[in-house]
N, C-alpha and C positions, 0 to 999 in steps of 0.2 A: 843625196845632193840635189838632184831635180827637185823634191819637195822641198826642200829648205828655199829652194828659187822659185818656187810655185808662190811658197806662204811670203818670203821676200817681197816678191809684185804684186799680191793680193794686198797685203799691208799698204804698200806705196800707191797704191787703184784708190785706197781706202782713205788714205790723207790726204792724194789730193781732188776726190770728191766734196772730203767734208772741208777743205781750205777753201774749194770753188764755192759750196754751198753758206760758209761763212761770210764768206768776204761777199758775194751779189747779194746776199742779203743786208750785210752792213752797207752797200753804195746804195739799195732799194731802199733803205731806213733813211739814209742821208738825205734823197731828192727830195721832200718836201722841205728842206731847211729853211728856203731862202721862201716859198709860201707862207710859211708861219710866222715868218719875219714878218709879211706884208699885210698879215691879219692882225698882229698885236697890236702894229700901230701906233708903238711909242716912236722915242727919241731915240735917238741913237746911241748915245752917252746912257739911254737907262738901260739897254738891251744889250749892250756891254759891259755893263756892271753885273748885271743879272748873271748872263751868259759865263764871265769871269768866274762869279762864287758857284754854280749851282754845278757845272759840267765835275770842276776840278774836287770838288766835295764829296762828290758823288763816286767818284774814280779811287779818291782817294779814302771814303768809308770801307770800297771793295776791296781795297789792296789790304787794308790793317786789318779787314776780318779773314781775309784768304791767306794771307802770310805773316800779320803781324805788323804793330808798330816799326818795331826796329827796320824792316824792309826799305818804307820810307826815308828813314833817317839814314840807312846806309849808300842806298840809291844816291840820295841827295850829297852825300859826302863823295862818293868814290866819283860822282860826273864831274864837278870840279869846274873849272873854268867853261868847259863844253856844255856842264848842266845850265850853267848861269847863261849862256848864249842860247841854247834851247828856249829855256823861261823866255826871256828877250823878241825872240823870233815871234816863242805863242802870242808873245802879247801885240807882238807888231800886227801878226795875221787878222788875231779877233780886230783889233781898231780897224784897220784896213778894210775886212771882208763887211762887217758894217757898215762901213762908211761907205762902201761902196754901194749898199742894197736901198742906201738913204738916197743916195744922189745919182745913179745910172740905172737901167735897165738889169732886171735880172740875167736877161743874157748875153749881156755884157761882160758881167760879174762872173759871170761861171765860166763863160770862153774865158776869160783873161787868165780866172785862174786854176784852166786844167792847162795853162802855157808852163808851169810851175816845172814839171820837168825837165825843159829846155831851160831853167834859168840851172836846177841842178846838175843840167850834164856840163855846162860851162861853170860852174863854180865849183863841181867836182875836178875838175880841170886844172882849175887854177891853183885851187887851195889843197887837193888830194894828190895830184897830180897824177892824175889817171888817166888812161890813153883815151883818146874819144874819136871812134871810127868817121871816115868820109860819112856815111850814111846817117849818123846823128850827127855832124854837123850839117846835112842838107834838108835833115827834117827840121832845125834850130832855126836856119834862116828862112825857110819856109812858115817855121811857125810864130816867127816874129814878125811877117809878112801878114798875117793873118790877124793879130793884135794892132798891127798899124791900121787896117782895113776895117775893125773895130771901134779903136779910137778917133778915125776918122771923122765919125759922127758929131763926136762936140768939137772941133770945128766947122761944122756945119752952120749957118748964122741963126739956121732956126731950132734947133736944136738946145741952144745955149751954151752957155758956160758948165754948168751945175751936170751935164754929161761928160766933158771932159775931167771934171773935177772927181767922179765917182769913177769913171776910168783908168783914173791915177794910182787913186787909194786902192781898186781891183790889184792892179799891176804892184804896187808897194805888196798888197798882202799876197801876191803870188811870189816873191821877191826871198821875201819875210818864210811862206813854207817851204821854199826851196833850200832856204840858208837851213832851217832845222832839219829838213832831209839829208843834208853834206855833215852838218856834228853830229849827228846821229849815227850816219855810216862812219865817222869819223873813231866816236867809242861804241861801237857797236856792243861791245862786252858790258854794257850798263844799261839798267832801266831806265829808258828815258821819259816815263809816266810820270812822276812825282815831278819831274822839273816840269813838264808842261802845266802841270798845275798848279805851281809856282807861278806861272805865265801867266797862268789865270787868272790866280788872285792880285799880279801885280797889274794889268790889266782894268779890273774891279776897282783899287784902288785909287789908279788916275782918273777912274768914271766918275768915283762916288761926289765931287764937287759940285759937279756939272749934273749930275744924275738928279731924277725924282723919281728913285725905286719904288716906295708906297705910294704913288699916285695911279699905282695900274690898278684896275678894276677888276672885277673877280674873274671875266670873261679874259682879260688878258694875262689874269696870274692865271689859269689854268691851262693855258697856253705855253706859258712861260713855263709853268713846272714841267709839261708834255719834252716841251724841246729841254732844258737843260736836266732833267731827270731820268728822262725816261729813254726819248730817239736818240739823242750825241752819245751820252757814255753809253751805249747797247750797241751805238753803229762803230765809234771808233774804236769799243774793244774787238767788235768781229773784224774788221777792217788792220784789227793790231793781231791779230792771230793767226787769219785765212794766208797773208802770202808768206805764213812760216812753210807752210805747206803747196805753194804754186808759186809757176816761175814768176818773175818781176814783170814779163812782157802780158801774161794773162791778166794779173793785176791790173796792171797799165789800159788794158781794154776794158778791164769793169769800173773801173774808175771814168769811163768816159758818159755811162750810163746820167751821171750825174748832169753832167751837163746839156746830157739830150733831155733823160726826163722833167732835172725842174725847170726848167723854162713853160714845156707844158703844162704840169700843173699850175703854173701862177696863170697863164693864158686860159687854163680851163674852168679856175675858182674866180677869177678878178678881172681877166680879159687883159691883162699886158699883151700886147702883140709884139713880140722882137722887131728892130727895125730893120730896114734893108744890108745895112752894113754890118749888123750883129749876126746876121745870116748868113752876108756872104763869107767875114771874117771866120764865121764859127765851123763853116764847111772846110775853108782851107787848113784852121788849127788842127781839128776833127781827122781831114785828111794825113796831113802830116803826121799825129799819135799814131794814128793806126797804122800807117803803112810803117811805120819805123816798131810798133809792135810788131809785126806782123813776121816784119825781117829781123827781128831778133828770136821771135819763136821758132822761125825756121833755122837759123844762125844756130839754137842752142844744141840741135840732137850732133851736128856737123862736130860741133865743139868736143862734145862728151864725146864720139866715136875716133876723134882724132885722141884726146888724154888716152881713150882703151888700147 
């Protein structure tokens, strides 16, 4: 019996190293997203067309050589009304997150939208109807507190317009992954891979009018195949794997990584300097994820010892 509980916690030591070590590595894949963004140097409408076809292609050649056509086609049938909302949200996000990296500061973009779980634990709320402790709503008003202090900037009179307007579109596509985080938890019993890439290509499509796909250059198609071939679909599959195996709240803290690291990079390849308000904003969101991490990681052994 002892061995059996030996070999028990050496298996569970062993999933959730290799869940820790998937997922920091998919949020470390992730932070140069929004730099590569800023070297291609297109439009936004072609970066979204791109982004649309090449991510969900790419996910979706894996899935039909690792399980099969019919995968797909089941997936997509059994989501149902919640796959078609997923699709919707992806597409909301890519427009959104774009639009955002055209028209505000990258660290803007990324505080706004690692606020995305506060919009989830309030729309889990509503729509799931699931309890939501004191302590996640004081870290929600807190962390909407910190987005105000963000968006503050475009109204600033020097600043402009064109900063609140990318702060908008931030806050929409933080909006937009919160809503596919709540259908998601909603049918959980479903792949919801295929529909996002439905999102993708519906995405692509509204771009393709407005788009000048073949007008990028060879410098910026090798760029472009980098990000939608190679770094998104490698990061959001480890990132779709890792918190099978670790709690939601460790997740929650590697995901923050994201928003500390790419700001730096853009600041250390192009010299964006975050502004005063993206700073102060980013401390207080920053603050608020973590400590409401920090007290759910401690919240969870309490949990489990009380069910034993």
């Amino acid at each position: 019996m002892q061995a059996e509980y030996q070999e028990s916690a050496a298996y569970q030591a062993s999933q959730y190293r290799n869940g820790f070590a998937m997922t920091l590595l998919g949020v470390l894949l992730i932070t140069p997203d929004a730099l590569i963004v800023r070297l291609i140097d297109a439009d936004a409408w072609t970066m979204v067309f791109w982004r649309g076809v090449l991510v969900p292609t790419t996910f979706l050649c894996f899935l039909a050589f690792r399980f099969g056509p019919s995968m797909i086609r089941d997936s997509l049938k059994v989501g149902g009304t919640a796959g078609i909302g997923v699709a919707l949200c992806y597409t909301g996000t890519t427009f959104g997150f774009m639009g955002a990296l055209h028209h505000t500061s990258t660290a803007n973009t990324l505080v706004i939208l690692a606020a995305s779980p506060f919009f989830a634990a309030l729309l889990s709320r509503l729509i799931l109807k699931e309890r939501t402790p004191p302590q996640t709503w004081a870290a929600i008003v807190i962390g909407f507190a910190g987005i105000g202090v963000v968006m503050f900037e475009g109204l600033d009179a020097g600043a402009g317009r064109a900063s609140l307007r990318g702060d908008a579109m931030a806050l929409f596509a933080a909006l937009m992954l919160a809503s596919s985080f709540v259908l998601i938890r909603r049918r959980k019993e479903v792949n919801m891979v295929p529909a996002t890439a439905v999102g993708g290509y519906f995405a692509a499509l509204i771009a393709l009018p407005f788009a000048a796909p073949l007008a990028v250059d060879q410098h910026q198609a090798l760029l472009i195949g980098l990000l939608g071939v190679v770094l998104l679909p490698v990061c959001f599959g480890l990132i779709a794997l890792g918190p099978r195996r670790l709690p939601a709240a460790e997740v929650s803290l590697l995901m923050l990584l994201e928003t500390i690291i790419g700001p730096i990079w853009v600041w250390a390849v192009i010299g964006e300097v975050p502004g005063p308000y993206a700073a102060i904003g980013g401390l207080i969101v920053l603050g608020a994820l973590t400590a409401h991490a920090i007290w759910r990681l401690k919240r969870r052994p309490a949990v489990a010892a009380t069910a034993a």
